[in-house]
C-alpha positions as CSV (number, residue, x, y, z in Angstrom):
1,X,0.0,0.0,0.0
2,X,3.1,2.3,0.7
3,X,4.3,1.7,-2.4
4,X,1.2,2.8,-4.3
5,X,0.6,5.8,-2.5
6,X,4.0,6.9,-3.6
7,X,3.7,5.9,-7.5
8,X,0.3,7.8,-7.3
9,X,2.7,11.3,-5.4
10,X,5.4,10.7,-7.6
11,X,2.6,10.8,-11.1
12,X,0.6,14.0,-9.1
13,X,4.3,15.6,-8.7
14,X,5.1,14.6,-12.7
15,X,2.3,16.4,-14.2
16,X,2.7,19.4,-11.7
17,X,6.1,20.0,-12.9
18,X,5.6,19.5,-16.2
19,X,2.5,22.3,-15.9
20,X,-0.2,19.8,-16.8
21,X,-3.0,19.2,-14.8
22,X,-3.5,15.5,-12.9
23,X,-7.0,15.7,-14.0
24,X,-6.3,16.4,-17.6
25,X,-4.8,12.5,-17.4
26,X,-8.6,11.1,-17.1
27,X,-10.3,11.1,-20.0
28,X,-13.6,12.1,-20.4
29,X,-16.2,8.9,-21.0
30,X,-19.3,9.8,-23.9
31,X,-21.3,6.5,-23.4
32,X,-22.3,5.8,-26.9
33,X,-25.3,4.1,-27.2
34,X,-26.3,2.6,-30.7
35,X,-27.6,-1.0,-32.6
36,X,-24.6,-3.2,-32.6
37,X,-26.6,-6.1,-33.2
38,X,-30.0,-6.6,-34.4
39,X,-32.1,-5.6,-37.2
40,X,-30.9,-1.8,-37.2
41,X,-26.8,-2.7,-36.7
42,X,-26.0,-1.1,-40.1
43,X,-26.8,2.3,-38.4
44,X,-25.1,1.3,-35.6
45,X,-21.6,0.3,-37.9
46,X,-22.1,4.0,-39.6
47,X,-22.3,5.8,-36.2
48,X,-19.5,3.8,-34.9
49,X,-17.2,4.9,-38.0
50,X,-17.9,8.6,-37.9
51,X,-17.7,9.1,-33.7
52,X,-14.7,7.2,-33.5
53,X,-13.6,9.4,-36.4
54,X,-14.4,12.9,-34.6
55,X,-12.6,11.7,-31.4
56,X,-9.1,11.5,-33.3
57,X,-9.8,14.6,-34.2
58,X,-10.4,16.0,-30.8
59,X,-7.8,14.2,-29.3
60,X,-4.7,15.7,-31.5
61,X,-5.4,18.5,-28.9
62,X,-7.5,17.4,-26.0
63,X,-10.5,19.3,-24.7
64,X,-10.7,20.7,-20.9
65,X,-7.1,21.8,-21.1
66,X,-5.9,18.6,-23.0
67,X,-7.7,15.4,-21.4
68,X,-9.3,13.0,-24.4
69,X,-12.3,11.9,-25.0
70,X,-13.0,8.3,-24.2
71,X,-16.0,6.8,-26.1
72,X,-18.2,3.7,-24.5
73,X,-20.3,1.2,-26.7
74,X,-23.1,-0.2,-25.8
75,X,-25.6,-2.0,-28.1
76,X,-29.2,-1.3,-28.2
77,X,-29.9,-4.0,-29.8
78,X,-32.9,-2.2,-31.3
79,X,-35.4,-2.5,-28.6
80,X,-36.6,0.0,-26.1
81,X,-35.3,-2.7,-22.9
82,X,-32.1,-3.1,-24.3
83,X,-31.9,0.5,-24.8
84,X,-32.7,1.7,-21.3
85,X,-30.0,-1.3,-20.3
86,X,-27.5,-0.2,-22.4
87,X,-27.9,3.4,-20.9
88,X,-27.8,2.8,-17.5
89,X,-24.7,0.7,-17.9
90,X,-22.9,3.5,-19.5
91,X,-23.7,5.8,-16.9
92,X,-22.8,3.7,-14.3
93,X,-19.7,3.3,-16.1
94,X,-19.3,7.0,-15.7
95,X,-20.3,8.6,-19.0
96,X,-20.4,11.5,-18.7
97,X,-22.9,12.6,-21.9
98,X,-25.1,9.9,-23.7
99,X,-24.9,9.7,-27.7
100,X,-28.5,7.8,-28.0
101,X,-31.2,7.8,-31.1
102,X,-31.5,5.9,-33.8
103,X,-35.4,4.6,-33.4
104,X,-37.8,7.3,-31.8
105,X,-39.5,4.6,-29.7
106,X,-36.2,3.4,-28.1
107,X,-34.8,6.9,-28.0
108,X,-38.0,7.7,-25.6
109,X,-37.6,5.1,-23.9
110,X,-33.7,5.9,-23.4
111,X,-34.8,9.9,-22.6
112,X,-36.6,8.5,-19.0
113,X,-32.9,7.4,-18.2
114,X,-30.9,10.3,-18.6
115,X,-33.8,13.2,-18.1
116,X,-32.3,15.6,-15.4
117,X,-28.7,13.0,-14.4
118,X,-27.2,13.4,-17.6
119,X,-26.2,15.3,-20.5
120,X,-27.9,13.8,-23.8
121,X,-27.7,14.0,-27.1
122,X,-30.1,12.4,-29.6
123,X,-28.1,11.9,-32.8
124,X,-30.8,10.2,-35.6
125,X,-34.1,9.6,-34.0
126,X,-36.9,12.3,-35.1
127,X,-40.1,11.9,-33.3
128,X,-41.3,15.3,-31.9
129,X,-42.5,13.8,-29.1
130,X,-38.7,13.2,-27.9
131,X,-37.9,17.0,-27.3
132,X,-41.0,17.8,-26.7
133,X,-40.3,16.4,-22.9
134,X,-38.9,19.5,-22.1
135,X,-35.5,18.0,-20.5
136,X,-33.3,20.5,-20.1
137,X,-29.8,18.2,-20.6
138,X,-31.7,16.9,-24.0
139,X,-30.0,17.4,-27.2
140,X,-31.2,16.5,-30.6
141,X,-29.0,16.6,-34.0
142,X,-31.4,15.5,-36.6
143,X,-34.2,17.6,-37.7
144,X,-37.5,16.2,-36.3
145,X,-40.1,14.6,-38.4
146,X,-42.2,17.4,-38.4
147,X,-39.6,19.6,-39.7
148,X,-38.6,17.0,-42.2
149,X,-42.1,15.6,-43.3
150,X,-43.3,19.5,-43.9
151,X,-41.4,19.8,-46.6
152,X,-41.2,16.4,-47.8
153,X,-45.0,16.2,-47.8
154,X,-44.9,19.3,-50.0
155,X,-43.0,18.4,-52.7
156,X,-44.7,15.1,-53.1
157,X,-48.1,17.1,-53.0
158,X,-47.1,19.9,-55.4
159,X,-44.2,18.4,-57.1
160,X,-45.1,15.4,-57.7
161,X,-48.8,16.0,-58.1
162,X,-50.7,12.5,-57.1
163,X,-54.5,12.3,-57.2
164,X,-54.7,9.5,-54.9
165,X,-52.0,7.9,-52.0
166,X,-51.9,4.5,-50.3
167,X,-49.9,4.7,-46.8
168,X,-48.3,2.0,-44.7
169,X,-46.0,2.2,-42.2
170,X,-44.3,0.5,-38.5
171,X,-47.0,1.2,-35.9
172,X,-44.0,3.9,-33.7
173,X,-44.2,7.5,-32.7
174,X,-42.4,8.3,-36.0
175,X,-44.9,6.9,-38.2
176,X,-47.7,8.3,-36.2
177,X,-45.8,12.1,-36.4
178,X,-45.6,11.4,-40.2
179,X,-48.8,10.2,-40.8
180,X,-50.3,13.3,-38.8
181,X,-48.3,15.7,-40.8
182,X,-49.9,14.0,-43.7
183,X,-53.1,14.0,-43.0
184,X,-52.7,17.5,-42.0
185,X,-51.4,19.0,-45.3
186,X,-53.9,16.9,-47.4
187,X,-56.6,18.7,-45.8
188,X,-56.2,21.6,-48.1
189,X,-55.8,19.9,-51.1
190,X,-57.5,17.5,-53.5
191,X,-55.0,14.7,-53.3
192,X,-56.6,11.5,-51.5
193,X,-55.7,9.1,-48.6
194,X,-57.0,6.5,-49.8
195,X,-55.8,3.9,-48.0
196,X,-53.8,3.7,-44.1
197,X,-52.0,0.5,-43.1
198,X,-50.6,0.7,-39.7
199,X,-48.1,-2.4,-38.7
200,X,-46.6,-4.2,-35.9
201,X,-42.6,-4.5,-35.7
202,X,-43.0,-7.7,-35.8
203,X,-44.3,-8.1,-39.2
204,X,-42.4,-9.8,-42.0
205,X,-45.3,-10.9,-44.7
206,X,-46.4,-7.8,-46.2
207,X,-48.2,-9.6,-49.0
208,X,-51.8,-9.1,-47.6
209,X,-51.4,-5.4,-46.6
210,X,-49.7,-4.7,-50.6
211,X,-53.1,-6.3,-52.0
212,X,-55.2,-4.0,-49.8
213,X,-53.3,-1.3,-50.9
214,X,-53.5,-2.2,-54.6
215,X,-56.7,-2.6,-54.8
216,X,-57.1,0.6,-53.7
217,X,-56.1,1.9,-57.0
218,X,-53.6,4.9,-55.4
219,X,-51.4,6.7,-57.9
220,X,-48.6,6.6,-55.2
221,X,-47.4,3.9,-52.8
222,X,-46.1,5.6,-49.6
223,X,-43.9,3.6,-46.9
224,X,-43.0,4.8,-43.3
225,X,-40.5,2.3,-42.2
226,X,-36.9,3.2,-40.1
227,X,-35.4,-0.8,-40.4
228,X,-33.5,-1.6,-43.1
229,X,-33.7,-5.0,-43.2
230,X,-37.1,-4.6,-43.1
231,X,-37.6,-1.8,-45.4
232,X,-35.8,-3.9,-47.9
233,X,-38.4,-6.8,-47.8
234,X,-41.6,-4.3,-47.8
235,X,-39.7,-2.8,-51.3
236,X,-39.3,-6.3,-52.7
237,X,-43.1,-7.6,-51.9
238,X,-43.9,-4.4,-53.6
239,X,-42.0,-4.9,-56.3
240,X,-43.3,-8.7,-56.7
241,X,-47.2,-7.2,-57.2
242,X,-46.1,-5.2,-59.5
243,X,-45.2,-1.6,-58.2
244,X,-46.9,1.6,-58.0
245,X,-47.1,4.1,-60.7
246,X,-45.3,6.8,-58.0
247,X,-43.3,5.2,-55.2
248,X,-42.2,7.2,-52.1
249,X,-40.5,6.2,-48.4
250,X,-40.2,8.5,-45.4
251,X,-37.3,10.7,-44.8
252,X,-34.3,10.1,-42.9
253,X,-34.7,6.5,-43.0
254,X,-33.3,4.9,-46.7
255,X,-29.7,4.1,-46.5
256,X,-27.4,2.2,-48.1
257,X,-28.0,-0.4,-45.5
258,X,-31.8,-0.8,-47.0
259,X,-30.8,-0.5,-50.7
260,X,-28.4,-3.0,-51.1
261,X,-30.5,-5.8,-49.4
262,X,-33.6,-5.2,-51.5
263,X,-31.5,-6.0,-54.4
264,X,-32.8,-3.3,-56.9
265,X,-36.8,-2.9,-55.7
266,X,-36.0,0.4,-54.6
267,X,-35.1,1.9,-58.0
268,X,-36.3,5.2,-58.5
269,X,-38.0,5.4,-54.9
270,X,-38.4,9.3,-53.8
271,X,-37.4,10.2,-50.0
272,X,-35.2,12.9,-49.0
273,X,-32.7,14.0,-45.9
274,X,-30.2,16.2,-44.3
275,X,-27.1,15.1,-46.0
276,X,-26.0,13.8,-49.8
277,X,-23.1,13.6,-50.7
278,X,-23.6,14.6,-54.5
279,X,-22.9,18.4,-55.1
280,X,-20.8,18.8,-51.6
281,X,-18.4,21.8,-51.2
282,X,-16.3,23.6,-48.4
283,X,-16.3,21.4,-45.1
284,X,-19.2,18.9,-46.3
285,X,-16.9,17.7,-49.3
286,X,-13.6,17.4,-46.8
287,X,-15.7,15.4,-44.4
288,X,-16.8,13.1,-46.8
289,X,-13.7,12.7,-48.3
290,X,-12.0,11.9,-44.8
291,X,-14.6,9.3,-44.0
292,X,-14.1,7.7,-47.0
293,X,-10.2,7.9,-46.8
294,X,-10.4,6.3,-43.5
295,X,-13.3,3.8,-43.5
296,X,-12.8,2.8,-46.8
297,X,-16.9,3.6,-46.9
298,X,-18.8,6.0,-48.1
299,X,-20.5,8.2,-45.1
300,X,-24.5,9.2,-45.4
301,X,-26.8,10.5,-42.5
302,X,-26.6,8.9,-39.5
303,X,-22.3,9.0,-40.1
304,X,-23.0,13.2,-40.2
305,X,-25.3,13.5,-37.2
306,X,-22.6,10.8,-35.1
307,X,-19.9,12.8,-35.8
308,X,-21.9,16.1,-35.0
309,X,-22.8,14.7,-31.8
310,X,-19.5,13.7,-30.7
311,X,-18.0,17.5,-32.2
312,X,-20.8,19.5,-30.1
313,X,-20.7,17.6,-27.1
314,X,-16.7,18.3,-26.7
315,X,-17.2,21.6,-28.0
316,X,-19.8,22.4,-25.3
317,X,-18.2,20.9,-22.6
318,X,-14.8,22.7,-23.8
319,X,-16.5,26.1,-24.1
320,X,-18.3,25.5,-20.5
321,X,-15.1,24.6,-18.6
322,X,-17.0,21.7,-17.4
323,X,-17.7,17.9,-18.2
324,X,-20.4,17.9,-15.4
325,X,-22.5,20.9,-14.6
326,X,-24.8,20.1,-17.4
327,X,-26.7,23.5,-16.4
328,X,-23.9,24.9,-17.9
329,X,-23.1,23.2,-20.7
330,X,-26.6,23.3,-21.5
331,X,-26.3,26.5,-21.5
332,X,-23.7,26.6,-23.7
333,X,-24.9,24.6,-26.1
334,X,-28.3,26.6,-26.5
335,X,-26.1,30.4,-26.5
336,X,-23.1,29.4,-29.0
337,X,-23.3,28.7,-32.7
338,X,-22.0,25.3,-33.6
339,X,-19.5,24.2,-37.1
340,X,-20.4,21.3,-39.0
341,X,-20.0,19.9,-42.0
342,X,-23.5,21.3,-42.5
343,X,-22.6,24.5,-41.6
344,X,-23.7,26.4,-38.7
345,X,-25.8,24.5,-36.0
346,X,-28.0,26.6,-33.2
347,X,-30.3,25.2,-31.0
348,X,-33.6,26.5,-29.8
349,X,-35.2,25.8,-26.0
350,X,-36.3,21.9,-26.7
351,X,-32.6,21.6,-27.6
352,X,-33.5,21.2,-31.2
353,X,-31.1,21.7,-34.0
354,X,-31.9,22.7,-37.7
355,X,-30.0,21.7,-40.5
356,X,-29.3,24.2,-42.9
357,X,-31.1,22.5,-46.4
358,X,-32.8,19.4,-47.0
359,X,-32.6,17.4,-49.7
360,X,-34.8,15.5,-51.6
361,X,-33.3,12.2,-53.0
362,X,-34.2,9.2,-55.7
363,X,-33.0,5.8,-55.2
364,X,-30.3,5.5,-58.0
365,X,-28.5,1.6,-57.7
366,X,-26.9,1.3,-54.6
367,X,-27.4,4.5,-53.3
368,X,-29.4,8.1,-53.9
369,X,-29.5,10.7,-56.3
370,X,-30.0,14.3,-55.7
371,X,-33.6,15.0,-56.8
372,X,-34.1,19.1,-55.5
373,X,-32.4,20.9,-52.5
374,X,-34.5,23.0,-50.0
375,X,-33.2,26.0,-47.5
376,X,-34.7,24.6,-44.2
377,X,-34.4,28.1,-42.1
């Protein structure tokens, strides 16, 4: 015991000397909280690449006067319990800020964790309901699915122009957001709802629900789904009864991940998000080009909003002087203007974060096509 209490005096007296800090030596722990496993582990791969990719960046100099950032797995296996299990290990662990959202419904779920212990910041997941909480250490990166379905739902309306639509989708709060939105915007048109299918998650045989839509006659086919794998089969079973004259699928949800399992049955499919990589400039074309330097991959939306996360986490905490008084960094986060690839990030009081356009896309082989562009702010 003598011994080790002069190793740990002799280290103190080290970094004394030297002018650096004892406490800049422990790093500071971001639990990261994503699908490793399960029917949503491709988002979780893409996360993975870009976080770990933003904490080599921060650590050439260190934040809070040169400590690193430390980042903690843990798989949510894509289920609300696992989620909340995940979480709670990684605070225990001592996290000291959550990365946590891919689903809304597990994201939720996670949110009943962290509301009012921890600092947390919602990468992917959409669902107004999740900020609408009101937690005040609750961050989200990605536009919600209002924000995102307002103008999506408007191009398909008056771009697109269908007479009639034909609507299925995961029974979750993002579907039921989306389908709200919808219903809402249709009320001042003439374009027709002609048919709703709400499903369980644990659904695989669409083939029933496609009939009922078909027979329905729609001139578009429109598919709320956040799974890839699963997204893949609905595209396939629709592509097996013979398609739809004008095929759509909600935002923020079609990634490589979906297209290359459904084999080509998403060819030509409209959707749109926050990021493409076609046409990118000035820091958007030099992120993309590092992720794909490094990963050997090429990055798409949730690799943006993971890297964002981990950026203005250690930017906040950097800014606040603090990895702990989450009033403050809150604070911080909500007062300061934020970099990205994107460009500049503010949040409002629900901790909300606009991206600067939006993009609408078109499934174009194993990836998307830039379709139109739209200034969100």
């Amino acid at each position: 015991m003598r011994f080790k209490i002069l190793a740990t005096s002799v280290v103190a007296a080290s970094a004394l000397f030297c002018g650096i800090p004892a406490q800049a030596q422990e790093p500071v722990k971001f639990g990261v909280v994503i699908p490793l496993t399960g029917p949503t582990a491709g988002y979780g791969k893409d996360c993975r690449m870009a976080a770990d990719m933003a904490v080599e960046e921060m650590n050439a100099s260190g934040i809070l006067g040169g400590r690193k950032i430390e980042l903690m797995y843990e798989d949510e296996k894509g289920t609300p319990q696992d989620g909340v299990a995940a979480v709670q290990k990684a605070m225990q662990n001592g996290a000291k800020a959550i990365i946590a959202g891919m689903n809304s419904s597990i994201t939720l779920a996670e949110s009943a964790i962290t509301k009012n212990k921890v600092l947390h910041v919602n990468p992917g997941a959409q669902a107004d309901a999740i900020t609408n909480q009101g937690s005040p250490y609750l961050f989200q990166i990605n536009n919600t699915s209002t924000t995102n379905s307002t103008i999506f739902h408007k191009y398909l309306i008056e771009q697109m122009k269908p007479k009639t639509i034909a609507y299925m989708g995961e029974n979750t709060e993002f579907n039921k957001a989306v389908l709200d939105n919808l219903k809402k915007m249709l009320e001042s048109t003439d374009v027709k709802l002609v048919e709703v299918a709400n499903f369980e998650g644990t659904t695989t045989d669409f083939t029933s629900i496609i009939t009922r839509l078909k027979a329905a006659n729609p001139e578009m086919i429109y598919v709320v789904d956040a799974y890839p794998a699963r997204t893949a089969q609905i595209w396939k079973q629709i592509r097996q009864q013979g398609g739809f004259p004008m095929e759509a699928h909600a935002t923020g949800t079609v990634q490589a991940s979906a297209i290359r399992p459904a084999e080509g049955a998403m060819e030509g499919v409209v959707t749109g998000d926050i990021f493409i990589a076609e046409g990118a400039q000035g820091d958007m074309a030099a992120f993309i080009e590092k992720f794909r330097e490094r990963n050997k991959e090429e990055p798409n939306k949730v690799s943006l909003v993971c890297y964002e996360a981990v950026k203005v986490i250690a930017g906040a905490m950097d800014k606040a002087g603090t990895d702990s008084d989450y009033d403050k960094i809150a604070e911080t986060l909500r007062g300061n203007s934020w970099t990205t690839p994107r460009g500049t990030l503010t949040f409002d009081e629900k901790g909300r974060a606009k991206a600067p356009n939006f993009y609408i896309h078109v499934v174009k082989g194993d990836g998307v096509a830039l379709r139109d562009t739209f200034n969100v702010n």
